[in-house]
C-alpha positions, 0 to 999 in steps of 0.5 A, spaced: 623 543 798 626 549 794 626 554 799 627 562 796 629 566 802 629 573 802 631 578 808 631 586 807 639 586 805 646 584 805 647 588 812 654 585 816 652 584 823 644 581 825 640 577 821 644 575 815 651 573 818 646 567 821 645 565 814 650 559 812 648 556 819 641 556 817 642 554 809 646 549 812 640 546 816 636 547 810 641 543 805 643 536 810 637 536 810 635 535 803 632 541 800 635 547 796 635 554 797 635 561 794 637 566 798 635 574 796 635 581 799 630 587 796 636 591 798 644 590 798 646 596 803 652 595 805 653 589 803 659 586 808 654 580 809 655 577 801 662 574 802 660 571 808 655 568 804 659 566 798 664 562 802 658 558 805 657 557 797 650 561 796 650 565 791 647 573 794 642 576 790 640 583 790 632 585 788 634 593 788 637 599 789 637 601 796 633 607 795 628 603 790 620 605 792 616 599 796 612 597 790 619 597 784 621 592 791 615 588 791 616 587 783 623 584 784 621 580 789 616 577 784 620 576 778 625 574 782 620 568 785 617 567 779 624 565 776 627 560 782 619 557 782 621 555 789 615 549 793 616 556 800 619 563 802 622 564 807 623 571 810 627 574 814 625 581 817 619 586 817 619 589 810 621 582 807 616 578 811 610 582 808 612 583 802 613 575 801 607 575 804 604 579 798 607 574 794 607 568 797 599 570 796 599 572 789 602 566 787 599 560 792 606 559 795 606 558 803 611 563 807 615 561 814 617 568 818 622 569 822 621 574 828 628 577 830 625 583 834 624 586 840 621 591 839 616 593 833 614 600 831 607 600 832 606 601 824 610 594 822 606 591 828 600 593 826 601 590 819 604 584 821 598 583 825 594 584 820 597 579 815 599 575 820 594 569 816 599 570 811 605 566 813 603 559 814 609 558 820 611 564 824 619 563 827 622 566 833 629 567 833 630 565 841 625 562 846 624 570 848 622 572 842 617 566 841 613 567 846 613 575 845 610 573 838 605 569 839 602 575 844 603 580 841 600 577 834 595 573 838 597 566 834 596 559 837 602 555 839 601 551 834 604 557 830 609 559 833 615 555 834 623 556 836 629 556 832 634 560 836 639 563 831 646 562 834 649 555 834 655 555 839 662 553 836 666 548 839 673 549 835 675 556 839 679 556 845 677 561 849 680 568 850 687 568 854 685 570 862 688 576 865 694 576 867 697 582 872 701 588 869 696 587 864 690 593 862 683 590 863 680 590 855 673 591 855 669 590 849 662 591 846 660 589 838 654 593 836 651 597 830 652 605 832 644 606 833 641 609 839 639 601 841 644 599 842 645 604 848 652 605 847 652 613 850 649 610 857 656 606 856 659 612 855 655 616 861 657 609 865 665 611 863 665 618 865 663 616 872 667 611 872 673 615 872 672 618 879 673 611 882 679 611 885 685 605 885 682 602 879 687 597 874 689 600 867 682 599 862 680 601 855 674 599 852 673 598 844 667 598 839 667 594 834 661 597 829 658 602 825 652 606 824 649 613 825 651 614 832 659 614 831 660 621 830 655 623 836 658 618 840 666 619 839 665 628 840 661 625 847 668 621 848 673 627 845 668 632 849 669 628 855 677 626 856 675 618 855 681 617 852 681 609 853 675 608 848 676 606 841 672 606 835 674 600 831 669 600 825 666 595 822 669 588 826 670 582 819 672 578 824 668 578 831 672 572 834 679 575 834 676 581 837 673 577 842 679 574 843 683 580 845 677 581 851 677 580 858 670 582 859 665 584 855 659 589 855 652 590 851 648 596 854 642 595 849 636 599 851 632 592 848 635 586 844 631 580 841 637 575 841 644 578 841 648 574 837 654 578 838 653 577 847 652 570 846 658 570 841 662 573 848 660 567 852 662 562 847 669 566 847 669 565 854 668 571 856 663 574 862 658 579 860 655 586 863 648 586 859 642 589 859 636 584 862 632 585 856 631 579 850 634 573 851 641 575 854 637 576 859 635 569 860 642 567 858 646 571 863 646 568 870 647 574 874 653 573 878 655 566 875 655 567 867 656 575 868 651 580 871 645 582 868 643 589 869 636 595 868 637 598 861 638 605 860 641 606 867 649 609 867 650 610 874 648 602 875 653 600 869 658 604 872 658 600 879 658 594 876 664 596 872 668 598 877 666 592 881 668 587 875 674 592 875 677 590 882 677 583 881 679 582 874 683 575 876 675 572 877 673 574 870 676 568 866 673 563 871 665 567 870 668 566 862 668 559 862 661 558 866 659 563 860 663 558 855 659 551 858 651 555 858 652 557 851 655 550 849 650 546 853 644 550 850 646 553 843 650 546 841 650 545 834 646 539 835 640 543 838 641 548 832 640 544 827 634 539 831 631 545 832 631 547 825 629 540 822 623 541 826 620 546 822 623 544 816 619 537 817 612 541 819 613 545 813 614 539 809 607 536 812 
């Protein structure tokens, strides 16, 4: 098969940083693929991808209205005369599936997401015939997939996005005399519920006899400006904004603990990508983090949008930071059980099989 995969665009963080994962899958199993966005963005993700030796293309310009979008993807399908499309995010979806239609080529569709805005939802569910596969990037989203588009199992199957690494040591365990170094991974937008992060952090300044702690994020976005005022109004001197995180392993690597306050998640790569660092994680109990986490075991599952909840659990953590490593390392032994390389790409091969048939 020659597979033309398209995603919105070459954004770091999200859907695109798993592409070399998949294209790989996609190679070893004998097929070629092309690998396009309708727009560039920020493009941090293109020299992930040139090292994983694809070649990114970009169909337009950031600003480019849908129909000039739905013209490059065209061309661009015409010119790789791929035997499927792959699509990877909402606009991507439908407009593949538009040209998909126009030039009698079949469509697999990923579903990433928890959450849909109604107008995307119904016309997802109005070109749900369209895509001949639909594929949910977690067990959660699956299954929130076929209800939500009321498709029968028979299209529907489960690709989950992460593919845990073996070749990393954990991150080195706190040790006493040490700040405790909680972290968090995340584009700055108001999903992400990083300012109930910040509201948990003012309460918790009224605890008393905690360790020395300092909290970093890693990420950029449109909240940044919001949420630093909020840290500057507020005295959070111990709060970090690190930007754009290249290299979210060595991020990782600095942490002791690890926190994801979204207000909805489809899979969380970043929260799964602590666990596999050996790091308990505080998360929302939304998407599959939520199935992921065992709460008490693997780190603690808690009801997104609640500072005053996040703020005891924090302090709680924070008085015994010595068991931290140890909840780490069972977090580390789930993601490798149930994230191995060898499940990612079985699960991958599967579809790609029932594409072929």
């Amino acid at each position: 098969m020659r597979i033309a995969y398209v995603i919105n665009t070459f954004e770091g963080g999200g859907a695109a940083l798993p592409i070399p994962a998949i294209a790989g899958v996609f190679r070893r199993c004998g097929h070629d693929v092309h690998v396009a966005a309708l727009s560039r963005r920020n493009g941090r993700a293109m020299p992930h991808l040139r090292r994983a030796g694809l070649d990114p293309v970009v169909l337009g310009a950031d600003a480019a209205p849908i129909p000039r979008q739905l013209a490059g993807l065209d061309a661009w399908v015409r010119h790789v005369r791929p035997t499927h499309i792959w699509t990877s995010l909402t606009r991507a979806t439908l407009l593949g599936q538009v040209v998909g239609a126009w030039r009698r080529i079949p469509v697999v569709s990923w579903q990433h997401n928890a959450f849909l805005r109604p107008a995307n939802l119904a016309l997802l569910r109005l070109m749900r015939e369209r895509s001949r596969i639909w594929v949910g990037d977690s067990a959660y989203v699956t299954a929130l997939t076929r209800g939500r588009l009321a498709l029968p199992e028979s299209r529907v199957m489960c690709w989950p996005i992460f593919r845990a690494r073996t070749d990393m040591a954990p991150a080195p365990a706190w040790r006493p005399g040490e700040d405790v170094r909680i972290g968090s991974l995340g584009r700055l937008h108001a999903s992400k519920g990083y300012d109930v992060l910040c509201r948990a952090l003012v309460q918790l300044r009224a605890a008393p006899g905690l360790p020395p702690y300092r909290v970093t994020i890693g990420g950029e976005g449109a909240e940044h400006d919001r949420l630093r005022a909020f840290c500057q109004r507020h005295g959070l001197d111990n709060v970090h904004f690190a930007g754009y995180v290249e290299d979210t392993a060595a991020f990782l690597r600095q942490c002791h603990l690890y926190v994801q306050p979204s207000l909805y998640e489809g899979f969380c790569i970043a929260a799964h990508e602590a666990m596999n660092m050996g790091l308990p994680v505080i998360g929302s109990d939304v998407g599959e983090m939520g199935r992921s986490i065992v709460d008490g075991v693997t780190g603690w599952n808690l009801p997104p949008r609640q500072p005053g909840a996040l703020a005891r659990r924090l302090e709680a953590a924070l008085r015994q930071p010595g068991l931290l490593a140890a909840m780490g390392q069972a977090a580390r032994e789930r993601v490798m059980h149930d994230f191995s390389t060898r499940a990612f790409s079985r699960a991958g091969c599967a579809i790609l099989h029932r594409m072929a048939g």
